[in-house]
C-alpha positions in Angstrom: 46.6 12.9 -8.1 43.4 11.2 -9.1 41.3 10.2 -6.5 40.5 6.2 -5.7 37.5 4.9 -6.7 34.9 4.2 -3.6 31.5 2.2 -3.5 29.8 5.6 -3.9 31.9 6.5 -7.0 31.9 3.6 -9.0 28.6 2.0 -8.4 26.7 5.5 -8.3 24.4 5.9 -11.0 22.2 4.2 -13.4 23.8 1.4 -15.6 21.5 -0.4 -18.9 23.0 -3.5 -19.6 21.4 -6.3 -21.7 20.1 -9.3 -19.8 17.9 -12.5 -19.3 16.1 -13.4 -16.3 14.7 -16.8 -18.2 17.6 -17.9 -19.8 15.8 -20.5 -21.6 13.5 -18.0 -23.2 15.6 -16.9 -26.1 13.3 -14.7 -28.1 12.7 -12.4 -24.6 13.7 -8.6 -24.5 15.1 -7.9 -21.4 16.8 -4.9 -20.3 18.8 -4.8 -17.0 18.8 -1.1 -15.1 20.5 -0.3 -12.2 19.2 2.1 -9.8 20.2 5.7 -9.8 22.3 5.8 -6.3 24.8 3.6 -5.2 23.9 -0.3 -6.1 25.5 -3.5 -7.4 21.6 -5.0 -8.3 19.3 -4.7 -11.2 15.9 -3.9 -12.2 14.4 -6.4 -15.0 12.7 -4.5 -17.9 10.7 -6.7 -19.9 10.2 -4.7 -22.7 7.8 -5.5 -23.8 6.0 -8.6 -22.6 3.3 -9.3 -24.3 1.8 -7.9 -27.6 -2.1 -8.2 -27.8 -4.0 -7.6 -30.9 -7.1 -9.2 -32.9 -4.8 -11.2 -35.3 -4.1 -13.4 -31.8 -1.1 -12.9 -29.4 1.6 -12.1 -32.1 4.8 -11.8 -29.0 5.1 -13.2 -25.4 8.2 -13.1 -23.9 7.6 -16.1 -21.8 5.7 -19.2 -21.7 2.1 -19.3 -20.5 -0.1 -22.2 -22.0 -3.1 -20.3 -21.7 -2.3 -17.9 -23.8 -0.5 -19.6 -26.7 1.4 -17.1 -28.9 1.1 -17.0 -33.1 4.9 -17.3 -33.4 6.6 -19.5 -30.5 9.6 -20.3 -32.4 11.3 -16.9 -32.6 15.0 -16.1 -32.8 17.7 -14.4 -30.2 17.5 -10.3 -31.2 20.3 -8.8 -29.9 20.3 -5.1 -28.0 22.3 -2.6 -30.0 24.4 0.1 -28.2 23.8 3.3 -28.6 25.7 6.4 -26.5 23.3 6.5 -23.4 21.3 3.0 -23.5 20.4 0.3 -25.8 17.9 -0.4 -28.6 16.6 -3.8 -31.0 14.4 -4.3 -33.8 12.8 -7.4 -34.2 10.6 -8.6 -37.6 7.8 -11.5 -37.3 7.0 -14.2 -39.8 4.0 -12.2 -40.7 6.1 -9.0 -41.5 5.1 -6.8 -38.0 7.7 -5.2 -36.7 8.8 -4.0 -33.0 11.1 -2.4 -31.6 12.5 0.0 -29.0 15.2 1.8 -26.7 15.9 2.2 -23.3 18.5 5.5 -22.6 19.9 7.2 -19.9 18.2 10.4 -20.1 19.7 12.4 -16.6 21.1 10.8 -13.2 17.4 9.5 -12.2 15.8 9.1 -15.0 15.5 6.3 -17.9 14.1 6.9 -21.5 12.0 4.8 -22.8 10.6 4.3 -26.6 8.3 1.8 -28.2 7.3 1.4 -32.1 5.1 -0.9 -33.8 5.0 -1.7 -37.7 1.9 -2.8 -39.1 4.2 -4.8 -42.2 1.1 -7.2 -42.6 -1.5 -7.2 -45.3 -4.5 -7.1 -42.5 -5.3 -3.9 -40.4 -4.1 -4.4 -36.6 -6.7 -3.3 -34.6 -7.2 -4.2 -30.5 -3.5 -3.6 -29.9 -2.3 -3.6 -26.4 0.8 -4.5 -24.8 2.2 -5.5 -21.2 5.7 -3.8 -20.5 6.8 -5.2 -17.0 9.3 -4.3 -14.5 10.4 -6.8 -12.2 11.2 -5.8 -9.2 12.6 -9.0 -7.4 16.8 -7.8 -8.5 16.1 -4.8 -6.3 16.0 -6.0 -2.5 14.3 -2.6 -1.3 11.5 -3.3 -3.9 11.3 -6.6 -3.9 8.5 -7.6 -1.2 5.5 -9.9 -3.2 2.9 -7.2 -2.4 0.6 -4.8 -3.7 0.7 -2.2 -0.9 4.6 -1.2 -1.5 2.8 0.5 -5.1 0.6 3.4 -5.3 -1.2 5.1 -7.7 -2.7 9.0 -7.3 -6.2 9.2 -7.1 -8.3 12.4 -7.4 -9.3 13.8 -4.0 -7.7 10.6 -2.4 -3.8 11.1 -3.1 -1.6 8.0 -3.4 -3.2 5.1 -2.5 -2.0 1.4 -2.3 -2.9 -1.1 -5.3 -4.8 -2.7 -2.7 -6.7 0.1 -2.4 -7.5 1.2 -5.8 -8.5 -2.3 -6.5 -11.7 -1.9 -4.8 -12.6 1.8 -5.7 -13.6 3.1 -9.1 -13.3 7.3 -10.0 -16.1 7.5 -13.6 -14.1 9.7 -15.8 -10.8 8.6 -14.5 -8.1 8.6 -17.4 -6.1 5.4 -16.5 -7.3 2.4 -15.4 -6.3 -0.3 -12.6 -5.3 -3.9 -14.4 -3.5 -5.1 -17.5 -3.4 -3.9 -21.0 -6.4 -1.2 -20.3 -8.7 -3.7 -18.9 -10.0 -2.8 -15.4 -12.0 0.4 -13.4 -11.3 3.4 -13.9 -9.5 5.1 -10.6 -6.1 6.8 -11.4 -5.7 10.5 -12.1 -2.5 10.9 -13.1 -0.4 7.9 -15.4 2.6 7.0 -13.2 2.8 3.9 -10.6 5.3 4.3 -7.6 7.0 1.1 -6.1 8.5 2.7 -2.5 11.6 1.2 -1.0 11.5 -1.3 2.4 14.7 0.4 3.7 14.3 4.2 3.2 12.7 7.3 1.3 12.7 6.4 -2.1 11.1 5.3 -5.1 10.8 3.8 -8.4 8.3 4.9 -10.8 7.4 4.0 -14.5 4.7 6.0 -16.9 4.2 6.1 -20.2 2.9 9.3 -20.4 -0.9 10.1 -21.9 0.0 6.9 -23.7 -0.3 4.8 -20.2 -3.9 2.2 -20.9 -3.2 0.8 -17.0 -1.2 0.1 -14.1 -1.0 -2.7 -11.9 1.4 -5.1 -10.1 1.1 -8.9 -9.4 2.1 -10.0 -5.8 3.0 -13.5 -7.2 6.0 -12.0 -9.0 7.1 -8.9 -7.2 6.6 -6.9 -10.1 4.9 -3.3 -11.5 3.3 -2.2 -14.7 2.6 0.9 -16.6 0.9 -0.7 -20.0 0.7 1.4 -23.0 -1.7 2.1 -25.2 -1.3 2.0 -29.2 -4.0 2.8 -31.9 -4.9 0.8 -34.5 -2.4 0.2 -37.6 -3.8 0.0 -41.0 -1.0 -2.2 -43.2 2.2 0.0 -43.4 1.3 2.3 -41.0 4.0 3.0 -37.6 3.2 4.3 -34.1 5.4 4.8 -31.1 5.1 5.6 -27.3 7.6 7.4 -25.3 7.6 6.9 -21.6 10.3 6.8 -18.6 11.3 4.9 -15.4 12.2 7.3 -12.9 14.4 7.0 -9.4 13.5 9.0 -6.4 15.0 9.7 -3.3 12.4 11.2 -0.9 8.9 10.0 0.2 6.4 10.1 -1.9 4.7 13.2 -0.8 8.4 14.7 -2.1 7.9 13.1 -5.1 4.3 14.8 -5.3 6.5 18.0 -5.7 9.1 17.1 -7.7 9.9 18.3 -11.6 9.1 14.7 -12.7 5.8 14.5 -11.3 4.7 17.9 -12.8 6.4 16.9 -16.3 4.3 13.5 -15.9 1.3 15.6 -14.9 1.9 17.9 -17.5 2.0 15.9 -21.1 
């Protein structure tokens, strides 16, 4: 005799569903993710957010006036499904192409994968992109502050955003900002949000690819941005990166697999 479902059963584990958290925004890429233990809310992946390069802003997944984008009339791209997750493509009027997928890779852990397309008869140089996840669908990470995140500094261990925006490490790999722009500070590329109710954690990297971390207390949200080189016309790159739940404190975490496999590529 099968056993009845329970709240631990059927809401255990990490669900990718395709969503909008600006439902007037057609042309945005959200993905929804659900955390890895038992939950009926949502992380927002906004994936990405922002595209960066010297041709001019070429994607923005929202609306912000002072930073007008080259293409504001975009259409709807639907997710695919795919086994494990979800992935889209999307073409722009001037032939650069994006795309990506978000897949369940184990229990606690979520693949991720960007690509860009240089389709344009001009070299894309100065890429950088914002990839965002919004934490406000997630009670337990959803308090508008920067000291719930921490990055690990060398001889310092984690410390708060709040923190690391005032120090600066020369020779540090990954910076403190958006898009690669700020001091140099963190030692390894991973940014920790830490739960309000118990021992756990959500963190997000993007590998040796990560340009910066930061987090914005006006919209409860975290980002590892990643870096892309420059595209000569026809030429592809891609970055590979994950968002990983933890259960534990953070000095746990220190120890875990995933922190040596993020420490490690």
């Amino acid at each position: 005799m099968t056993a009845p479902d329970t709240y631990e059963t059927h809401a255990k584990g990490i669900r990718i569903l395709p969503g909008q958290w600006r439902p007037h925004y057609r042309w945005e890429q959200i993905a929804w993710v659900s955390p890895a233990w038992p939950s009926q809310e949502y992380l927002w992946l906004d994936f990405p957010e922002a595209i960066f390069t010297d041709q001019g802003l070429l994607y923005l997944s929202a609306v912000n006036p002072p930073l007008p984008m080259l293409f504001s009339d975009l259409p709807k791209v639907e997710w695919r499904e795919t086994p494990e997750g979800m992935t889209f493509e999307r073409e722009l009027p001037n032939g650069v192409r994006f795309g990506g997928s978000v897949t369940r890779k184990d229990p606690s852990t979520v693949a991720l994968e960007l690509h860009l397309t240089n389709g344009s008869d001009q070299a894309l140089t100065r890429i950088s992109l914002q990839t965002c996840l919004f934490l406000r669908g997630v009670k337990e990470f959803s308090d508008f502050a920067r000291d719930n995140k921490f990055v690990h500094v060398a001889d310092l261990g984690w410390i708060t955003l709040t923190q690391a925006r005032t120090i600066k490490r020369e020779g540090a790999p990954y910076t403190i900002g958006f898009r690669g722009k700020g001091e140099p500070v963190a030692d390894s590329p991973v940014i920790v949000c830490v739960s309000n109710q118990t021992p756990r954690l959500v963190a997000m990297t993007w590998y040796d690819a990560t340009a910066s971390m930061t987090g914005n207390p006006g919209h409860p949200c975290m980002h590892a941005d990643p870096r892309f080189p420059d595209l000569a016309p026809g030429e592809t790159a891609s970055v590979h990166g994950e968002v990983i739940f933890f259960e534990g404190a953070l000095s746990d975490f220190e120890g875990s697999a995933a922190f040596a496999r993020i420490r490690g590529r």
